[in-house]
Structures are given as C-alpha cells and as structure tokens.
KEPA-656003 format. One line per 4 residues: number of its first residue (from 1); their letters; for each residue x, y, z of N, C-alpha, C. Coordinates in steps of 0.1 Angstrom, whole numbers, plus 5000, padded with zeros to 4 digits. Example, Ala and Ser with C-alpha at 12.3 -4.5 7.8 and 13.67 -1.06 7.14 Angstrom:
2
1	as	5132,4943,5078,5123,4955,5078,5132,4967,5078; 5128,4978,5071,5137,4989,5071,5129,5000,5079
This chain:
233
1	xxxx	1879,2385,7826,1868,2376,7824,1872,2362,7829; 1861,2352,7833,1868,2339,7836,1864,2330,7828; 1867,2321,7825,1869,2312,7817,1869,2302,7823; 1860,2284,7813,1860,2274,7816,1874,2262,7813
5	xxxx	1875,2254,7821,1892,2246,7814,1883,2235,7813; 1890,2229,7804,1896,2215,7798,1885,2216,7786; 1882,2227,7779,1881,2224,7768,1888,2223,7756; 1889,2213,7745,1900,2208,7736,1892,2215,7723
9	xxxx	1890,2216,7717,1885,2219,7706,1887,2208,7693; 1882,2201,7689,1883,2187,7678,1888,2192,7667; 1899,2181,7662,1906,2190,7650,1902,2187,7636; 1895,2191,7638,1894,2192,7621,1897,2200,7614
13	xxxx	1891,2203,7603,1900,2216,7597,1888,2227,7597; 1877,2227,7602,1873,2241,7606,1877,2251,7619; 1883,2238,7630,1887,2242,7639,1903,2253,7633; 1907,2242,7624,1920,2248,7623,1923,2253,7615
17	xxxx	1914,2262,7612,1913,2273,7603,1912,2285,7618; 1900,2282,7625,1893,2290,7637,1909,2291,7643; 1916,2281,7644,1932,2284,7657,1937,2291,7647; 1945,2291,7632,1951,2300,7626,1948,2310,7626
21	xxxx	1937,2315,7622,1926,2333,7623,1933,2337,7636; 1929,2331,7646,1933,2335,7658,1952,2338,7662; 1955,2331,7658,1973,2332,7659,1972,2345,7651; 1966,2348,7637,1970,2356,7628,1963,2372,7637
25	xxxx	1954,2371,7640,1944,2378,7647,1954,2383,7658; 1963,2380,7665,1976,2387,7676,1985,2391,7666; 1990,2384,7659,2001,2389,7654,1999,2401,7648; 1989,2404,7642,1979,2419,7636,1978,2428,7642
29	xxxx	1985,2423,7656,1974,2437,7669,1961,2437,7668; 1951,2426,7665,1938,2429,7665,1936,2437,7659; 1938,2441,7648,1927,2449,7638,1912,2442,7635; 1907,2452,7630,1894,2454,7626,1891,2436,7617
33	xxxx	1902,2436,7611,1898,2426,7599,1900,2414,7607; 1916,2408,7612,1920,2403,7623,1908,2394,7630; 1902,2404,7638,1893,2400,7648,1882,2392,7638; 1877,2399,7629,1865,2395,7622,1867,2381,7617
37	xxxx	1881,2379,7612,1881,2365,7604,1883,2355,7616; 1890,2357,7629,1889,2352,7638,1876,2345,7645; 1864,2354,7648,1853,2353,7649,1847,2342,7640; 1846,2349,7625,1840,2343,7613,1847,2327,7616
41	xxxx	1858,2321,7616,1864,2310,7614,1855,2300,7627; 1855,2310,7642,1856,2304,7655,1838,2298,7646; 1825,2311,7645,1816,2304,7639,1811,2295,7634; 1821,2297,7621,1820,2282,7613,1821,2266,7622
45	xxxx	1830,2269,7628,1837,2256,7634,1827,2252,7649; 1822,2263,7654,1814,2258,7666,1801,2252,7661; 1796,2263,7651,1783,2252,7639,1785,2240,7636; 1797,2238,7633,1803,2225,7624,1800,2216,7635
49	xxxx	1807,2211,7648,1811,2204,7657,1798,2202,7670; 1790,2213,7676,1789,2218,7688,1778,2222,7690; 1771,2234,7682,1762,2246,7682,1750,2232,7684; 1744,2222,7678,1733,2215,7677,1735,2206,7691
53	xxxx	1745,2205,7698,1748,2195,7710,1745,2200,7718; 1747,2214,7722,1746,2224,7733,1727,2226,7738; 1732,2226,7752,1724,2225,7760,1716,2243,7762; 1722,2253,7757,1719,2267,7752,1698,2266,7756
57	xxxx	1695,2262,7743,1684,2260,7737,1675,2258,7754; 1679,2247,7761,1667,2242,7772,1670,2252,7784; 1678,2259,7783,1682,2270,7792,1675,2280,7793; 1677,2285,7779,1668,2294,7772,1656,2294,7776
61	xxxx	1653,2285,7771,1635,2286,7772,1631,2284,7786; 1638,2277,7795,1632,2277,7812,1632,2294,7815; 1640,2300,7811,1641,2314,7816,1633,2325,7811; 1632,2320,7794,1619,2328,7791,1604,2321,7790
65	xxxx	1598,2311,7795,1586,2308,7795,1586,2316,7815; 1601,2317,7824,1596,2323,7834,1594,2342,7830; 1602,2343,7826,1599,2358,7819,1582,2359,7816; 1582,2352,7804,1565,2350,7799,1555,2354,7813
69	xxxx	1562,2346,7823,1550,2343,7835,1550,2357,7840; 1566,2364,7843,1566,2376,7847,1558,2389,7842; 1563,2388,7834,1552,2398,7821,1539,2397,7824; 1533,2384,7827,1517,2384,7828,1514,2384,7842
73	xxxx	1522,2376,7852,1512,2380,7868,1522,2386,7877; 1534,2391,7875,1541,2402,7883,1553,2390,7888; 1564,2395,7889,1577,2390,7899,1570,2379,7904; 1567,2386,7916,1565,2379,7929,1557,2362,7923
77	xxxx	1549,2368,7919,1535,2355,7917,1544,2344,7909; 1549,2350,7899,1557,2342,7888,1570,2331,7898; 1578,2337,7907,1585,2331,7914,1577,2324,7925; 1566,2326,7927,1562,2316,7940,1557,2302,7930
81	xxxx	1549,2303,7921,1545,2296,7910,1555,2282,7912; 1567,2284,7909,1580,2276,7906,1588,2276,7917; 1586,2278,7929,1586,2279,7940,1606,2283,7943; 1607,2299,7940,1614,2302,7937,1613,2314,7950
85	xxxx	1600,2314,7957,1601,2326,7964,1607,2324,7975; 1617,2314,7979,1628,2317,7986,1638,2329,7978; 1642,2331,7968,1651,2342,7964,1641,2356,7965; 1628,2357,7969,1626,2368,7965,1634,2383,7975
89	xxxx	1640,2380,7983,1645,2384,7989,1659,2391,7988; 1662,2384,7979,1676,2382,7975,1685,2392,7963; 1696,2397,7965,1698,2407,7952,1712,2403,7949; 1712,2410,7935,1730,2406,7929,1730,2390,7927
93	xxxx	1746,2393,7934,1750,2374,7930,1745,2368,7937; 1736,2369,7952,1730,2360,7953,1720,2355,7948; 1715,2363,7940,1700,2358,7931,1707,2357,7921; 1717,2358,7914,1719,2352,7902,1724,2337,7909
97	xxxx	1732,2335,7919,1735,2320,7920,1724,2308,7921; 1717,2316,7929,1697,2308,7930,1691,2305,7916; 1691,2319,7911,1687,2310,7894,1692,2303,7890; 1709,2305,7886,1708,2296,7877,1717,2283,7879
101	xxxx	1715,2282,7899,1712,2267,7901,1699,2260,7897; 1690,2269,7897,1675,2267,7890,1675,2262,7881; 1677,2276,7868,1676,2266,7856,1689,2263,7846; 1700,2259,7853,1708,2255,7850,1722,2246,7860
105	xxxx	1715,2242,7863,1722,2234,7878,1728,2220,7875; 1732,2217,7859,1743,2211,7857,1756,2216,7852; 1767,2213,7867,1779,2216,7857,1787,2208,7855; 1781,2197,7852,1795,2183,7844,1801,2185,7836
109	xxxx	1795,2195,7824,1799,2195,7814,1807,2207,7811; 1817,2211,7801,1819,2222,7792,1813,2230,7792; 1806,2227,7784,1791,2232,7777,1780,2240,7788; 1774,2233,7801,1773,2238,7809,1778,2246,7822
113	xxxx	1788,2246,7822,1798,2255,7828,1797,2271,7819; 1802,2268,7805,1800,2280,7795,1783,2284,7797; 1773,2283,7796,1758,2286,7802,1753,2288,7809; 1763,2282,7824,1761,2294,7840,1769,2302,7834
117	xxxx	1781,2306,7833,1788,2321,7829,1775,2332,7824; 1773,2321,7813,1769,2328,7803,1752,2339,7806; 1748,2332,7816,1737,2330,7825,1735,2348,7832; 1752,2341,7841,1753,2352,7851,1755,2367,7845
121	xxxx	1764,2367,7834,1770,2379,7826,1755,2386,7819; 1746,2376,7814,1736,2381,7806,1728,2389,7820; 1724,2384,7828,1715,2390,7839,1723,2404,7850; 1735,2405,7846,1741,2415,7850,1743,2428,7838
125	xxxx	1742,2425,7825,1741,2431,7816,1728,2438,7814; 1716,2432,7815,1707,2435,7818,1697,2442,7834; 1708,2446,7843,1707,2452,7852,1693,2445,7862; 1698,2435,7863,1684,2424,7871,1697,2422,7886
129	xxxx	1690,2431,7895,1696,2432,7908,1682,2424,7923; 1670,2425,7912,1661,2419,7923,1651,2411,7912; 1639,2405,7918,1631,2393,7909,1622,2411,7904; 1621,2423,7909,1614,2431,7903,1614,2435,7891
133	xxxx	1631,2434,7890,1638,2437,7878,1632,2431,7863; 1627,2415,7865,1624,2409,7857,1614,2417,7851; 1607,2423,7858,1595,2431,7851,1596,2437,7839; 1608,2446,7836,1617,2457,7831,1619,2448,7817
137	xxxx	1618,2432,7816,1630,2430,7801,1616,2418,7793; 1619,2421,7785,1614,2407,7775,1622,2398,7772; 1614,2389,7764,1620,2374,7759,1628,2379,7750; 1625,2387,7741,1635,2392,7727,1651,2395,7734
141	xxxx	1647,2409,7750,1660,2415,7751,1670,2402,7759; 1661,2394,7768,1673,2379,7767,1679,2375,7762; 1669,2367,7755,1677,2357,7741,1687,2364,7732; 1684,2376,7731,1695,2381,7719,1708,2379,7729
145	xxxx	1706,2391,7744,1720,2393,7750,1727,2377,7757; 1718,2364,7760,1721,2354,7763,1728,2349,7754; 1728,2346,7738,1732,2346,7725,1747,2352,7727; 1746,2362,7730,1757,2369,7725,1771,2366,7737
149	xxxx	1766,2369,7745,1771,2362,7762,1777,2347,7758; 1768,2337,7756,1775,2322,7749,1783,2328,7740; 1781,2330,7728,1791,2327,7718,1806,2342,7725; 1805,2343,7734,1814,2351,7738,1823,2342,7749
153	xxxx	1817,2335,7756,1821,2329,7763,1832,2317,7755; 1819,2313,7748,1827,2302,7741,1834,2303,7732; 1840,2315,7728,1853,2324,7722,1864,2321,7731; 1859,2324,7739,1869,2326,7753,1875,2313,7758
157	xxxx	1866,2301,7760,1871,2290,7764,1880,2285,7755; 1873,2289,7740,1882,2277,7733,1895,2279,7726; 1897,2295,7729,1911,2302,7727,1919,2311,7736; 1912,2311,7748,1921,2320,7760,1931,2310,7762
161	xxxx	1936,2300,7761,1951,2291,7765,1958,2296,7749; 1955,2295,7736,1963,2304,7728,1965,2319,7731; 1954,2325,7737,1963,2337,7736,1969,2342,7750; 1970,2330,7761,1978,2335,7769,1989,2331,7768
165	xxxx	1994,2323,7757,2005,2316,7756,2013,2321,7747; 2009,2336,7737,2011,2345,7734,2024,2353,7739; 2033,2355,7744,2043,2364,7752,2037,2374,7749; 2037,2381,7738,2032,2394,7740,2020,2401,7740
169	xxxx	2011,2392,7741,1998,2395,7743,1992,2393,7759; 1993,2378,7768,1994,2374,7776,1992,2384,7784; 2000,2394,7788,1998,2404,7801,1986,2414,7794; 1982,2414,7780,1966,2420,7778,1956,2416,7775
173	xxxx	1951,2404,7782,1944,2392,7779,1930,2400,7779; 1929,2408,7789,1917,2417,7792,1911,2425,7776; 1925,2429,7771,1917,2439,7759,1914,2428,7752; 1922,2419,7751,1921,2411,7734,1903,2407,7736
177	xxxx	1901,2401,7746,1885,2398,7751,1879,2408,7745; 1880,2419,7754,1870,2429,7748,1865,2435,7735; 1882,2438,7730,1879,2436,7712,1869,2427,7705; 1873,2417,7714,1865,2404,7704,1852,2405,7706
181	xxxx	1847,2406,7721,1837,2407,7724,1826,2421,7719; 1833,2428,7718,1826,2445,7714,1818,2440,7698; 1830,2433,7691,1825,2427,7681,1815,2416,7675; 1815,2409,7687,1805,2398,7681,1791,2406,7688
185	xxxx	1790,2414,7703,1779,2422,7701,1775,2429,7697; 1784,2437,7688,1780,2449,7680,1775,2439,7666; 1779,2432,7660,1772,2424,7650,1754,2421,7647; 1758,2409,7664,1744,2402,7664,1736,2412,7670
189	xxxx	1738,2425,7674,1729,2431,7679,1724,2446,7669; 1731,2445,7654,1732,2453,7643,1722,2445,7632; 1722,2431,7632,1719,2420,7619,1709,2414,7625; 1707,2408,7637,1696,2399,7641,1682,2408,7649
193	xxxx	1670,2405,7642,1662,2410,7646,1646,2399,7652; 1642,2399,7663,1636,2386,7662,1619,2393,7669; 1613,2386,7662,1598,2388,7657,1594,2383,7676; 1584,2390,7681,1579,2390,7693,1566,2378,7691
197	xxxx	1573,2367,7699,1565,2352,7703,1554,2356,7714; 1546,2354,7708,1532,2355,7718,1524,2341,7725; 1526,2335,7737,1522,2326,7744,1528,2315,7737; 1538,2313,7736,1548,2302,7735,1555,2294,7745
201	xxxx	1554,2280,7745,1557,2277,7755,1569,2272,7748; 1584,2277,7757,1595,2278,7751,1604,2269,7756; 1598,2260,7764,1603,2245,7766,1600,2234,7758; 1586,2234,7747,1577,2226,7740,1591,2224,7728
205	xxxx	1583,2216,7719,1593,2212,7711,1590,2226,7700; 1581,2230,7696,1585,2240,7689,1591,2254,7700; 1588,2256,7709,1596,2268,7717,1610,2265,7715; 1615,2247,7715,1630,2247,7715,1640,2250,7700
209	xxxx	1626,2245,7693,1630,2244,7676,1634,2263,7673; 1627,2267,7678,1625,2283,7676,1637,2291,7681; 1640,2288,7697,1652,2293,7700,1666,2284,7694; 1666,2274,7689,1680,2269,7684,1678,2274,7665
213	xxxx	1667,2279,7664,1668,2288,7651,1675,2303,7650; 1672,2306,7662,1673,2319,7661,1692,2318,7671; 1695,2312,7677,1711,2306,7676,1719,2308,7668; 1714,2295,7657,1719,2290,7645,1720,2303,7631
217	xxxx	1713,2313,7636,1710,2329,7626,1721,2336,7637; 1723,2336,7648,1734,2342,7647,1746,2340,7646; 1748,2327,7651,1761,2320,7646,1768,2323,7630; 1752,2319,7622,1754,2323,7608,1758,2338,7602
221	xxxx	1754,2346,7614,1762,2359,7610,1770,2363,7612; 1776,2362,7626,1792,2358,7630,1799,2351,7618; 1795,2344,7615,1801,2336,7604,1803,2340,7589; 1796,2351,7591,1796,2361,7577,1807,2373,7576
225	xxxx	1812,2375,7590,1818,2388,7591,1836,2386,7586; 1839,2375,7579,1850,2374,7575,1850,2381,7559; 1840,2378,7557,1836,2389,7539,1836,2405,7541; 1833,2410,7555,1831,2424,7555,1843,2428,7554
229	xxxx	1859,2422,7558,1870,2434,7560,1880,2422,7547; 1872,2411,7539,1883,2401,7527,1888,2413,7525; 1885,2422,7517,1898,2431,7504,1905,2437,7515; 1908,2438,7528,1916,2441,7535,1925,2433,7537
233	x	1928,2422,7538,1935,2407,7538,1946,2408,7531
C-alpha cells in the first residue's frame, strides 16, 4: 500500500495512547486484541484532533450528488452535465486520475493527499473500470467503502514510519496493513447501517451535516472495538 509523508501526528495524550497500542500491537504479533485496541486508540485520537477539519465530508458529497445524477439520467448524461465527458472514454487509472482531479484536485495538504488515495482504492474496490460502472453502485455502497478506505489510509499515514522502524516487523509491512485493515472493514461494515437519502443535495449544508454524521458514527465505532477483546488484556 502507499502511503502519504510528512504527517506528524500532535502529541497529546490521545495520540499517545494511539502510538503505545500500536508499539504494543507488534510486539503481540497482531493479535486479535492487539489490533483492536490499536485501532480503538488510533479513533479516539483522530476524533479528538482531525475528523471535524478534514476535507472527507465535501468530497463525499461531490461524488454522491454525481452518483444521484447517475442513478436518475444514465452515465453518459450525468458526466456530460459536469462536463466530464472528456473521460467517457476512458477506463481504470485513467478515469480514476480524471475524477479525482475533478472532485478532489487539491493536494497541498495531508489530509488531501489521504482522500485521492482514498478516492482511488474506494473506486477500484468497487469495480468502476468505466463511467457505466457508475450505474451498478449507490450513495450508501460509497460512503460506507469511502469511510472505511479514509480511516484506513489514515491508519496508515500516521503509523507506517512506527512500524517500519520496527526490525522485525519492517520486512512485513504488507500483512500488518492488512490485519489492520481486514479489521476496521469488517467492523464498519458489520455495525454501521445508513438509511437511503432520497433527493439530497449532498454538497448543501445539510447533505454535508449528514455525511460528517455518518463519519463521526463510524469513527465512534472503531472507537468501541477496544471493549470487545478488554478481558483479553
């Protein structure tokens, strides 16, 4: 997986609780419990600092008010609309690079760097190889796998330099990811369940209030999963 640099993570003490879990989390071999309090800590601490700053939320909604459009007048129409039908042509990475220069074509930041990743991985998870594909997915199956994609990412950024600096983990940087990641989607995609938005415009102030709700619910449950393996501790 790749990863964004020069993120620091602010020290506070939810952070540094989130870097201990994580030290304790190798030393464990990644067990079951391990990972979870790992996760549960990383949670807390991205809520605390981050989750309300992040640019997530206006991302979101540019891509599902275009979904919305897809669903109602077909691919094609939806992308000439937003004058997008230069990609109609286009498949794979090159239509993922066209999007989400589209709706995400700042990368100054952190934060935005982690949201193209996050971007690309969701729309390949979702097997969107042409603008037809769009037809195939709703706003629900997005937002959940876009959700889960971020907070995976931003696992990744803010502790892949701890665990490559690991000796003995370092040369298996690939599984510790996957562990981690197998877990925070098997979670949010076991506990979060989200009610189907009808003609919502998901750039407005309540479309944004709505998706940084439904965020902030799963963060909150990531944030729960340190209680499922405590008596194991």
């Amino acid at each position: 997986m790749g990863t964004s640099k020069g993120y620091i993570p602010p020290k506070n003490e939810q952070w540094r609780q989130a870097k201990g879990a994580v030290t304790r989390m190798m030393k464990d071999s990644r067990g079951s419990a391990g990972i979870s309090k790992a996760i549960s800590k990383y949670a807390d601490a991205y809520m605390s600092t981050h989750l309300s700053k992040s640019n997530v939320s206006v991302v979101a909604g540019g891509l599902m008010n275009f979904i919305s459009a897809v669903n109602k007048y077909g691919a094609e129409n939806a992308a000439k609309n937003i004058g997008l039908d230069s990609l109609l042509d286009k498949k794979g990475n090159e239509l993922y690079k066209g999007l989400i220069d589209y709706f995400a074509r700042d990368f100054s930041t952190t934060d935005m760097q982690i949201i193209r990743e996050s971007l690309s991985e969701t729309l390949k998870r979702l097997e969107i190889e042409t603008f037809k594909d769009f037809e195939q997915i709703n706003n629900e199956e997005f937002l959940i796998e876009f959700i889960i994609q971020f907070a995976i990412k931003n696992f990744e950024t803010c502790f892949s330099e701890k665990i490559f600096t690991h000796a003995e983990l370092s040369k298996d940087y690939d599984r510790v990811m996957d562990d981690v990641s197998a877990a925070i989607e098997n979670r949010i995609m076991a506990d979060v369940q989200l009610e189907k938005k009808l003609d919502l415009d998901y750039t407005s102030k309540e479309g944004q209030q709505y998706i940084a709700s439904v965020c902030k619910e799963c963060y909150a449950d990531l944030k729960k999963m340190e209680g499922q393996y405590e008596s194991m501790d």
